[in-house]
FIMARBA-50409 format. One record per residue (C-alpha): chain; x, y, z. Coordinates in Angstrom, 2 decimals. Layout:
# residues N
+------+---------+---------+---------+
! unit !      px !      py !      pz !
+------+---------+---------+---------+
!    A !       X !       Y !       Z !
...
+------+---------+---------+---------+
***
This chain:
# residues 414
+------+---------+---------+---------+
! unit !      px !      py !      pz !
+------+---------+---------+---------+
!    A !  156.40 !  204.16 !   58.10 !
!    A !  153.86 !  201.26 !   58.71 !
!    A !  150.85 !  200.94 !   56.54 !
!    A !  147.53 !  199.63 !   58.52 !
!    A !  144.04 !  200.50 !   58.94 !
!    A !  144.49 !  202.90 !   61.60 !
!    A !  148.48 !  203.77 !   60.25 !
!    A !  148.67 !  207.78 !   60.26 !
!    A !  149.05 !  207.00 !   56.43 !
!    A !  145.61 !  205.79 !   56.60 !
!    A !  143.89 !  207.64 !   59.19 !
!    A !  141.85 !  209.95 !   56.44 !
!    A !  140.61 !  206.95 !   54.42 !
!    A !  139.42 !  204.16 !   55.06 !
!    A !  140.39 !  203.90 !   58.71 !
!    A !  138.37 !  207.31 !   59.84 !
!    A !  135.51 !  206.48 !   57.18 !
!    A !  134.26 !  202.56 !   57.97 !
!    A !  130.53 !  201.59 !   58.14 !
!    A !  128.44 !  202.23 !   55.26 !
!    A !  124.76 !  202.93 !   57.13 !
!    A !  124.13 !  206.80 !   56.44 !
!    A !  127.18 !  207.75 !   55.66 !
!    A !  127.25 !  211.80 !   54.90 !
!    A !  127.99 !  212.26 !   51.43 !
!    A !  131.22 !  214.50 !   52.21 !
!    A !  132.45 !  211.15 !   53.62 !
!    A !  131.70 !  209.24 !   50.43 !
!    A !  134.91 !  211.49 !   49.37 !
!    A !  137.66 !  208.90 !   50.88 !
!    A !  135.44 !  205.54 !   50.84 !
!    A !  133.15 !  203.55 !   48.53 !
!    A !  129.91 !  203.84 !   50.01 !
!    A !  127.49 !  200.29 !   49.54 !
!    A !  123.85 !  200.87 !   49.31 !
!    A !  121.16 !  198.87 !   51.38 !
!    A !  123.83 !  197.45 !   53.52 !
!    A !  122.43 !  198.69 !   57.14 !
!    A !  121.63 !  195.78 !   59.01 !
!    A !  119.14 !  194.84 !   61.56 !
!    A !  120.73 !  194.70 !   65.24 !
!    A !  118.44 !  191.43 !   65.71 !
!    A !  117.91 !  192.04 !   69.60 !
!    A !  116.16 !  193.55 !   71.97 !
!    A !  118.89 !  194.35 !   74.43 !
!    A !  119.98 !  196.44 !   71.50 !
!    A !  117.14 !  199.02 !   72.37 !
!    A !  117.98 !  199.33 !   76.47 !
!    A !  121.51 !  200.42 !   75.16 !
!    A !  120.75 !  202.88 !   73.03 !
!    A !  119.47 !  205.21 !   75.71 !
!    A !  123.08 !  206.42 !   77.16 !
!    A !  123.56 !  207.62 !   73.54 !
!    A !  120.57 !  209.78 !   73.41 !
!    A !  121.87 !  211.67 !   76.16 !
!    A !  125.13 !  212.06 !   74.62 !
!    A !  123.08 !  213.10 !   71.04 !
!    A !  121.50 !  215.75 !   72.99 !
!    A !  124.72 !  217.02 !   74.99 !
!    A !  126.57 !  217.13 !   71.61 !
!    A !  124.10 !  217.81 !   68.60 !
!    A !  123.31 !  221.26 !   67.47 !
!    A !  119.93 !  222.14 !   68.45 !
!    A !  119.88 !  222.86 !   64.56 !
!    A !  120.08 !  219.30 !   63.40 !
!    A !  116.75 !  217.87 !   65.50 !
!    A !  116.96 !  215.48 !   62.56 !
!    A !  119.98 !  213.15 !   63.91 !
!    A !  118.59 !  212.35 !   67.82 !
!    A !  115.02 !  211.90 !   65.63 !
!    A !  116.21 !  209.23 !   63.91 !
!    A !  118.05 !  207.77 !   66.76 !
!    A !  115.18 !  207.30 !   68.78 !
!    A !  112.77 !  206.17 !   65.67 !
!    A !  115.59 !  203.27 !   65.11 !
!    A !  115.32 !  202.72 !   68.99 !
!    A !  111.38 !  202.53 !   69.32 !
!    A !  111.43 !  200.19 !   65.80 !
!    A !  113.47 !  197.23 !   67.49 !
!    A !  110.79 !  197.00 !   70.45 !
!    A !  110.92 !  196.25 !   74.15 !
!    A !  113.46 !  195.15 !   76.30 !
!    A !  112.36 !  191.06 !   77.03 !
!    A !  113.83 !  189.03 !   80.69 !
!    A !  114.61 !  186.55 !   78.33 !
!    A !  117.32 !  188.57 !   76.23 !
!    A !  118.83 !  190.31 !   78.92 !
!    A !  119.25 !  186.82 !   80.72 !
!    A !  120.88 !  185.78 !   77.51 !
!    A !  123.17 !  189.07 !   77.46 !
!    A !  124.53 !  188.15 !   81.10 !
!    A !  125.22 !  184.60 !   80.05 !
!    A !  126.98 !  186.03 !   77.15 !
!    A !  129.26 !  188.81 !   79.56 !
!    A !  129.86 !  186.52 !   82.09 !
!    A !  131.50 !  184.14 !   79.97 !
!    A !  133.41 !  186.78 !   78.32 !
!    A !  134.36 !  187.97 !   81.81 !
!    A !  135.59 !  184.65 !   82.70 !
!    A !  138.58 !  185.48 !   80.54 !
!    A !  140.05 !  187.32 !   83.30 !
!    A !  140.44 !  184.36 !   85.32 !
!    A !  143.39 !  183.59 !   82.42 !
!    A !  144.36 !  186.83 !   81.26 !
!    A !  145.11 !  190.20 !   82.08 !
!    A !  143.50 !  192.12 !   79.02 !
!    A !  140.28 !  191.05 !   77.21 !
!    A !  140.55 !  193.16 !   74.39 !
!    A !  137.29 !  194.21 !   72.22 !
!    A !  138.13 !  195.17 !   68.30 !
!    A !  135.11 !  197.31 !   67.16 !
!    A !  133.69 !  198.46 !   63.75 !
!    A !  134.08 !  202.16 !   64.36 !
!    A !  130.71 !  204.04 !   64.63 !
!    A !  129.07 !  200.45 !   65.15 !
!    A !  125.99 !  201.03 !   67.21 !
!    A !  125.16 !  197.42 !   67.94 !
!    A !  128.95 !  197.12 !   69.07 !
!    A !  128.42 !  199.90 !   71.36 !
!    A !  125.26 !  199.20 !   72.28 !
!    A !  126.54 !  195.60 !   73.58 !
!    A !  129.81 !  197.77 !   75.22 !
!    A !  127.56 !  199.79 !   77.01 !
!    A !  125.61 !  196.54 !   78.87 !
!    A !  129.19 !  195.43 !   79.59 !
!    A !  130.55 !  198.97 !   81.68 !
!    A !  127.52 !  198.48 !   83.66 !
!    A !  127.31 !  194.77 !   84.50 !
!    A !  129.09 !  194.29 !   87.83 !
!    A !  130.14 !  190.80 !   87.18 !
!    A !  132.55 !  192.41 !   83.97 !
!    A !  133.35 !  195.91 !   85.01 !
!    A !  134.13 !  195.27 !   88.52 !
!    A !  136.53 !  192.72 !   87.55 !
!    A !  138.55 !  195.43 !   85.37 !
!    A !  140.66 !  197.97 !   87.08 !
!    A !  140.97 !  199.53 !   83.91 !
!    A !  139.02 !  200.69 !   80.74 !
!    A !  141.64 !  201.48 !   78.29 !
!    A !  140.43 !  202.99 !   75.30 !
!    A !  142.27 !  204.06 !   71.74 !
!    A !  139.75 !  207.12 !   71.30 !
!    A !  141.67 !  209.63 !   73.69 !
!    A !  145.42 !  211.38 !   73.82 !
!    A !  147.33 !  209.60 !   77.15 !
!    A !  148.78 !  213.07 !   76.97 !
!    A !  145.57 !  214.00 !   78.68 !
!    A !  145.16 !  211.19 !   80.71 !
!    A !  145.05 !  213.57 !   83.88 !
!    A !  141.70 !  215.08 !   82.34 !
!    A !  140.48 !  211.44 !   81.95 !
!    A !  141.34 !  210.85 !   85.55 !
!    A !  139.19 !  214.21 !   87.15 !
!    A !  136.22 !  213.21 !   84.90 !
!    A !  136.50 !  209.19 !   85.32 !
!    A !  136.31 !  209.78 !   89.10 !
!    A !  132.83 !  212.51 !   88.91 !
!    A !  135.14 !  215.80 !   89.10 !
!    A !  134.06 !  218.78 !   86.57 !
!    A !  135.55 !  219.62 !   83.34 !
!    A !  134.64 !  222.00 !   80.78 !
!    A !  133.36 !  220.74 !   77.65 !
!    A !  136.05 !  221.64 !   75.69 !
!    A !  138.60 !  219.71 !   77.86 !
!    A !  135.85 !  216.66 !   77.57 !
!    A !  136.30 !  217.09 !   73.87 !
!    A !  139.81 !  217.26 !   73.51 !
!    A !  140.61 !  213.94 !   75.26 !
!    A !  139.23 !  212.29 !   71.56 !
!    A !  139.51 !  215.70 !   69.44 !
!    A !  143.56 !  215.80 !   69.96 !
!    A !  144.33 !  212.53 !   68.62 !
!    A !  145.48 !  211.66 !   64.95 !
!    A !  142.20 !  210.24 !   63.84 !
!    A !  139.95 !  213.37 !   65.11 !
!    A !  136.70 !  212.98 !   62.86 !
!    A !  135.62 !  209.06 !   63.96 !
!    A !  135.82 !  210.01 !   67.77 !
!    A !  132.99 !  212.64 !   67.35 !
!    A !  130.60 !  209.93 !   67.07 !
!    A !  128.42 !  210.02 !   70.44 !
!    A !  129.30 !  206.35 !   70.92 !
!    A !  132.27 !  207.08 !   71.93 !
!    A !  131.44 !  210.11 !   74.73 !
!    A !  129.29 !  206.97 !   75.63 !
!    A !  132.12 !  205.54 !   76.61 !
!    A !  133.45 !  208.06 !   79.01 !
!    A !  130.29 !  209.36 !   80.49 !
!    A !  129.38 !  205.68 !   81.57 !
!    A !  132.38 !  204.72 !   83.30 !
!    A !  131.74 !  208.30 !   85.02 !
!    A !  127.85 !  206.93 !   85.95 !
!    A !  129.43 !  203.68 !   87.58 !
!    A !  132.16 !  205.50 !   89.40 !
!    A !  129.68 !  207.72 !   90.63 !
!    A !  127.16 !  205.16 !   91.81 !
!    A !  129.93 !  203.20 !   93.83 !
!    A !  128.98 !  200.40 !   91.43 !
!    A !  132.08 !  198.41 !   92.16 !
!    A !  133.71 !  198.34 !   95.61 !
!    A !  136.72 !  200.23 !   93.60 !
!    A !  136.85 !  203.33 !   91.20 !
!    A !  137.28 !  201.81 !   87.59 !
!    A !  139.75 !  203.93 !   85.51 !
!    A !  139.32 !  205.62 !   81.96 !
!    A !  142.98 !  205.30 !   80.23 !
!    A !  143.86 !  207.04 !   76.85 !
!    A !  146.06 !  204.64 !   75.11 !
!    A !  146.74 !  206.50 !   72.21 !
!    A !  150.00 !  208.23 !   71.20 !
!    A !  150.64 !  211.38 !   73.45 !
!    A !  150.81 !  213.87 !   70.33 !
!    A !  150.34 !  217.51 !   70.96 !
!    A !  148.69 !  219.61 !   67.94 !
!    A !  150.43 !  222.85 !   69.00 !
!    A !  154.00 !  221.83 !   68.70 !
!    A !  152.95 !  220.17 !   65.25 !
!    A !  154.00 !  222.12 !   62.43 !
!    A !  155.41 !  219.68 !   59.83 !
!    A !  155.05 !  216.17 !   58.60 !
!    A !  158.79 !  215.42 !   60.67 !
!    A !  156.88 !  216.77 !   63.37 !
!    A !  153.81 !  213.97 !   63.09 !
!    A !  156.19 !  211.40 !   62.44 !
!    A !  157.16 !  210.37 !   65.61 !
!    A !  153.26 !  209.59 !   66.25 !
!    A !  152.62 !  207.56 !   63.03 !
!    A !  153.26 !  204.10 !   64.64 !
!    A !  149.66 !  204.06 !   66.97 !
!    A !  149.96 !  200.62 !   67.58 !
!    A !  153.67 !  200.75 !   69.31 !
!    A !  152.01 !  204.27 !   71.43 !
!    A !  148.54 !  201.70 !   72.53 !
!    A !  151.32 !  199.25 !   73.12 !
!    A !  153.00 !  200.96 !   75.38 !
!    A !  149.94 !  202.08 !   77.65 !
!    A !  149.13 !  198.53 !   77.77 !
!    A !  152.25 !  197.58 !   79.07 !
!    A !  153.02 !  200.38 !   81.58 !
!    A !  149.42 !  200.69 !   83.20 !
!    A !  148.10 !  196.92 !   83.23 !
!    A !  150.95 !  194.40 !   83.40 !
!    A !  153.34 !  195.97 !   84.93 !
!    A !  151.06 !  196.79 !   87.51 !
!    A !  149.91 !  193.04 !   87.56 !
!    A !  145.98 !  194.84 !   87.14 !
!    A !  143.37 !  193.76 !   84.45 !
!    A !  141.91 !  195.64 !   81.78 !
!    A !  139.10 !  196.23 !   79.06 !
!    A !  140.43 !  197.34 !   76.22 !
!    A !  138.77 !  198.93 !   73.45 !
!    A !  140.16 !  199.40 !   69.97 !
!    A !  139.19 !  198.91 !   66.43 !
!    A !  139.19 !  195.82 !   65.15 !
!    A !  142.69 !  195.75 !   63.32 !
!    A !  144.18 !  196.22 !   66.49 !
!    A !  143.22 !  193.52 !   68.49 !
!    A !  144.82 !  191.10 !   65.26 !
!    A !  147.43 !  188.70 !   66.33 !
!    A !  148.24 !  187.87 !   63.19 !
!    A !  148.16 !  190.01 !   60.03 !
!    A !  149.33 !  189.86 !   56.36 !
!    A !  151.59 !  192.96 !   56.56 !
!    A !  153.63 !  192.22 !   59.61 !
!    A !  157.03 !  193.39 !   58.23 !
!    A !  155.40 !  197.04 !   58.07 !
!    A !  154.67 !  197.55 !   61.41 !
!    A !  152.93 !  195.32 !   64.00 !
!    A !  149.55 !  195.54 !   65.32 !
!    A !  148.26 !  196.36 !   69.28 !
!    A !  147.65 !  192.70 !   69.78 !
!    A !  150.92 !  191.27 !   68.23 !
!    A !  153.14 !  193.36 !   70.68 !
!    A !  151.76 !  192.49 !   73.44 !
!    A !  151.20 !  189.20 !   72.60 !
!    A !  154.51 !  188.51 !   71.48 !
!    A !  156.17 !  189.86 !   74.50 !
!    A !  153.55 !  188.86 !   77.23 !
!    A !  152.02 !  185.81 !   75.97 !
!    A !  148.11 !  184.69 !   76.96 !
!    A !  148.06 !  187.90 !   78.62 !
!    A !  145.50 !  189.42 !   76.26 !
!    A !  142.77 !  187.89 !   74.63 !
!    A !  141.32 !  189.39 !   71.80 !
!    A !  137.99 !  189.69 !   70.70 !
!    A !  136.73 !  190.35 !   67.62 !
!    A !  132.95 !  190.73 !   66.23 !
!    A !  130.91 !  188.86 !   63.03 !
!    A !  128.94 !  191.46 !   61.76 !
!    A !  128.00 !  189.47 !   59.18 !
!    A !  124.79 !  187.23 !   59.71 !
!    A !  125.63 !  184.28 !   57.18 !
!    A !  128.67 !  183.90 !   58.29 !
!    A !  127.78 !  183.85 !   61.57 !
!    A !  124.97 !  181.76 !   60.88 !
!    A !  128.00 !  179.14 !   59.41 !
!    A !  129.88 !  179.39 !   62.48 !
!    A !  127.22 !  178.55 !   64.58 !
!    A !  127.49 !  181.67 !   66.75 !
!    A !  123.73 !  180.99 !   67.99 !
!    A !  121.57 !  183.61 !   68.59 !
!    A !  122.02 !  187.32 !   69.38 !
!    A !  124.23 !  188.33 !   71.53 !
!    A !  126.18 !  185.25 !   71.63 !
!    A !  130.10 !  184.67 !   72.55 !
!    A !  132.53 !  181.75 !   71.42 !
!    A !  136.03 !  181.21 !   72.63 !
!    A !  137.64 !  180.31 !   69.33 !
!    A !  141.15 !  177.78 !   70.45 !
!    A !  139.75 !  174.43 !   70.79 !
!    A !  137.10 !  175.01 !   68.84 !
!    A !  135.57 !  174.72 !   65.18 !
!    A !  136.67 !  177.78 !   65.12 !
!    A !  140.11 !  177.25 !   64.89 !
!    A !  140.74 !  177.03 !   61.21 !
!    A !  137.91 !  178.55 !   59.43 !
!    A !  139.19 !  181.82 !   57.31 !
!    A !  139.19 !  185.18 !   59.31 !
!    A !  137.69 !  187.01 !   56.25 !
!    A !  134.52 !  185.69 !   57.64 !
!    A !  134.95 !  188.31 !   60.45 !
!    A !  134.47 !  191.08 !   57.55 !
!    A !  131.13 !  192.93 !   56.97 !
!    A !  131.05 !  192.39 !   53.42 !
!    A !  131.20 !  188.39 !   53.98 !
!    A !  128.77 !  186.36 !   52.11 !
!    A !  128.78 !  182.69 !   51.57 !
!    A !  130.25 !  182.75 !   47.95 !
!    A !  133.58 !  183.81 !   49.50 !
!    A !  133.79 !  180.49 !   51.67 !
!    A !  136.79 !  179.24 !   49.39 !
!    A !  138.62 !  182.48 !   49.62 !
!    A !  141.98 !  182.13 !   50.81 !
!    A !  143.05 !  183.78 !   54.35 !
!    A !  144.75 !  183.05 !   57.53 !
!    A !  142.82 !  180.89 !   59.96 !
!    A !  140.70 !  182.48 !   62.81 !
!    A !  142.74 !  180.77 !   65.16 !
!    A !  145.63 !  182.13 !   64.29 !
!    A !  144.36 !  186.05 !   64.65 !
!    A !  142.39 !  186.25 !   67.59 !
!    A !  140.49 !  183.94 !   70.48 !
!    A !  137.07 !  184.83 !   70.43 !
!    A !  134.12 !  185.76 !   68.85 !
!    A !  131.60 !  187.93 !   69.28 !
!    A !  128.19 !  188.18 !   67.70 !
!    A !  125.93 !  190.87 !   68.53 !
!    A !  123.53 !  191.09 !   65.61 !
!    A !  125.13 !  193.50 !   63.05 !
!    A !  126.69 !  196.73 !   62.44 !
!    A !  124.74 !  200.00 !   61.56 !
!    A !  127.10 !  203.05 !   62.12 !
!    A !  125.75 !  205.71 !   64.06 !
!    A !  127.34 !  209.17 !   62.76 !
!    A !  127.39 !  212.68 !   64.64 !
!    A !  125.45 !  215.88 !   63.22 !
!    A !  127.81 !  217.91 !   60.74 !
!    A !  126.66 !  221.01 !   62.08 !
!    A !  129.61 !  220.77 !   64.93 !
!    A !  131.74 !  221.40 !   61.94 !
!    A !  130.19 !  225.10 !   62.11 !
!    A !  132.88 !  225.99 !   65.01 !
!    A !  135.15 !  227.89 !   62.82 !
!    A !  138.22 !  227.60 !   64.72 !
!    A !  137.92 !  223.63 !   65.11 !
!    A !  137.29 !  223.52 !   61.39 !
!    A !  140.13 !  225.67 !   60.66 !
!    A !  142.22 !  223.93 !   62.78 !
!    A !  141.29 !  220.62 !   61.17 !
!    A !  142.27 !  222.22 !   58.09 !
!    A !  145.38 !  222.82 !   59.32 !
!    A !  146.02 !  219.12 !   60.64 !
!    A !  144.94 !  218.03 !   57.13 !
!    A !  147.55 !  219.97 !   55.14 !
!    A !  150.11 !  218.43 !   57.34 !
!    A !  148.68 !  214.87 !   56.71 !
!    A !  148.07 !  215.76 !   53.21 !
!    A !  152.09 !  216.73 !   52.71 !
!    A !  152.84 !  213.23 !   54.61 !
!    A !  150.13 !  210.72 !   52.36 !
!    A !  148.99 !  212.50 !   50.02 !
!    A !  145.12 !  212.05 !   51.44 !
!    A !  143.44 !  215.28 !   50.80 !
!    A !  141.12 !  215.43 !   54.18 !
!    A !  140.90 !  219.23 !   53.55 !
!    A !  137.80 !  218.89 !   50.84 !
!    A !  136.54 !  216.26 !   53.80 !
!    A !  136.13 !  218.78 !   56.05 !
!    A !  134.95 !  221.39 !   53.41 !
!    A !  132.42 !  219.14 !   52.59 !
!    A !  130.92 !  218.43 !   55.96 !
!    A !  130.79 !  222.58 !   57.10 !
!    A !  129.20 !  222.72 !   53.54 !
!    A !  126.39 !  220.45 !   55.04 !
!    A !  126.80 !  221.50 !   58.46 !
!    A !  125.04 !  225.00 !   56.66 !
!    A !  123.24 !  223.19 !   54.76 !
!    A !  121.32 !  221.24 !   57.77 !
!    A !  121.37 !  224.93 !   59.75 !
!    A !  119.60 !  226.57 !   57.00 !
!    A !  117.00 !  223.95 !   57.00 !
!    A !  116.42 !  223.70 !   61.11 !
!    A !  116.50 !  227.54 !   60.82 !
!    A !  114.75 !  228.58 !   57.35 !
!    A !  115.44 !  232.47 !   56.69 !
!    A !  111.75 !  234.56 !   57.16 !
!    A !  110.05 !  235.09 !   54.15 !
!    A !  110.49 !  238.32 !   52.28 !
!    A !  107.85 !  241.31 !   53.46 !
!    A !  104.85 !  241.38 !   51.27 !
!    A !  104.89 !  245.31 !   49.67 !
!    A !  101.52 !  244.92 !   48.52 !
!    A !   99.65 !  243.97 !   51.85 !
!    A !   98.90 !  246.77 !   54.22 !
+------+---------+---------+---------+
***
């Protein structure tokens, strides 16, 4: 079995778990969590973004956790008003990225899961006509291809119930990251543009990850065939965009979109399969969430875009791509940007935006993540059970507090 970031042997720690702003404390279980390390998105088209999350926050948050969509909107309101200036600079900074098309069949964006600067900067590209509308496709890793023909009915404006919206990201292997509204985002956008005849053709939602289906899971040899991810994304790729001769957006996490890694004779990545048996047909693009280093590769100012081959680019160290960069670590060794991915992306930072534990209060989702997790458990030994344990604990917890308990009758007062 392969070992990577999003590996099934992984999918419980740190690959479910990244970003360190606000992290829940029952998620502190499988990841270190830093202090003080939210950053500031550094950009006004940051707060026009936001807004297609709020109405996911209020589809999908408990009315008991007010607390989550409050603080959503307070970060929104504190990075000010959208300026003509910076949303001249974003379409500068898509249309060059959409260029890539003109070269390649797959521009392929590796996110920091939860990131809401990522996301935010996603959500300008779905609905700028001079990216989307080249794309025939929006493939993403957050959804089971076994229910692509869900994807299809709600892609194209037909009605689903909520549960069969959920399940599209709830029935893959990695079930607790998708629940971030960021991701619903996603879907609910590419519904908007469909809707609004925004290109002169219907743009399609495809679930790249592996077809897996929970009910016929019973043992770890059962989950096995589904631990290589990477091979399943592959595979979509392949079969829906090439050898269809369409393009694509492709959204993944950031180890995916890798050309190159360190552990290639465990398993490779997305990017490397493809790569290696279409080459130039994807180009991969991968984020600097951290501001000194992107301050030493002269990424310019927020959002900003730079093609990396032919470039300074080339042969600085890819560890410069990681959040926890700082400018002490300039001598570390590492393989060469250039030799990973071809572009870079900067769009101010990466503060992770996390759903309201109080969904965790559906008992027969958390007992069936309970179940999931023993079966993981037997194949890694990552115990996600006390994970989820931890966030019905503060699901409750945040109930109690939205809904305080009446205070006791007063025997003495008539």
């Amino acid at each position: 079995m392969r070992k990577s970031e999003e590996g099934i042997a992984h999918a419980f720690a740190r690959a479910i778990f990244p970003g360190t702003a606000g992290v829940p404390p029952a998620l502190c279980r499988l990841r270190r969590c830093a202090r003080g390390r939210a950053r500031s998105p550094g950009s006004h088209w940051f707060t026009v973004s936001l807004f297609p999350f709020f109405r996911v926050l209020r589809a999908t948050t408990a009315a008991s956790a007010p607390g989550l969509l409050g603080a959503a909107i307070a970060l929104c309101v504190s990075l000010g008003v959208s300026s003509a200036q910076a949303g001249d600079q974003t379409s500068e900074v898509i249309a060059a990225i959409a260029r890539q098309f003109d070269d390649h069949s797959v521009i392929q964006l590796g996110e920091l899961h939860r990131s809401l600067q990522i996301h935010s900067f996603i959500q300008r590209m779905l609905r700028d006509p001079q990216f989307i509308c080249r794309a025939d496709d929006v493939i993403v890793e957050f959804g089971n291809s076994r229910l692509q023909k869900l994807a299809d009915i709600y892609g194209a404006g037909g009605a689903l119930r909520e549960t069969q919206i959920e399940s599209m990201w709830r029935e893959t292997s990695v079930p607790l990251t998708w629940n971030t509204p960021v991701y619903r985002a996603v879907f609910d956008t590419i519904r908007d543009v469909n809707r609004a005849h925004l290109c002169t053709h219907r743009v399609r939602i495809v679930l790249a990850d592996a077809p897996l289906d929970w009910t016929k899971i019973k043992t770890v040899k059962d989950l096995l065939p589904f631990a290589d991810r990477d091979a399943a994304m592959a595979g979509t790729v392949e079969r829906e965009v090439i050898a269809t001769h369409q393009h694509a957006f492709l959204i993944t996490g950031e180890f995916h979109a890798q050309k190159r890694t360190r552990d290639e004779a465990e398993g490779l990545t997305l990017a490397e399969i493809v790569e290696r048996r279409y080459p130039h047909a994807l180009f991969a693009i991968v984020t600097v969430p951290s501001q000194s280093a992107a301050a030493a590769l002269h990424m310019g100012s927020v959002p900003s875009f730079r093609p990396v081959h032919g470039s300074d680019l080339e042969r600085a160290p890819y560890t410069m791509t990681m959040p926890d960069w700082s400018p002490g670590q300039a001598a570390r060794k590492g393989l060469p940007i250039g030799d990973v991915v071809d572009g870079l992306l900067n769009v101010g930072g990466d503060s992770s935006l996390f759903p309201s534990p109080t969904i965790y209060l559906d008992a027969a989702y958390a007992r069936e993540l309970r179940r999931r997790a023993t079966i993981i458990r037997a194949m890694t030994g990552q115990d996600f059970v006390a994970v989820v344990d931890d966030l019905v604990k503060e699901g409750r917890d945040q109930d109690a507090l939205a809904h305080p308990a009446p205070p006791p009758p007063n025997p003495g007062k008539h």
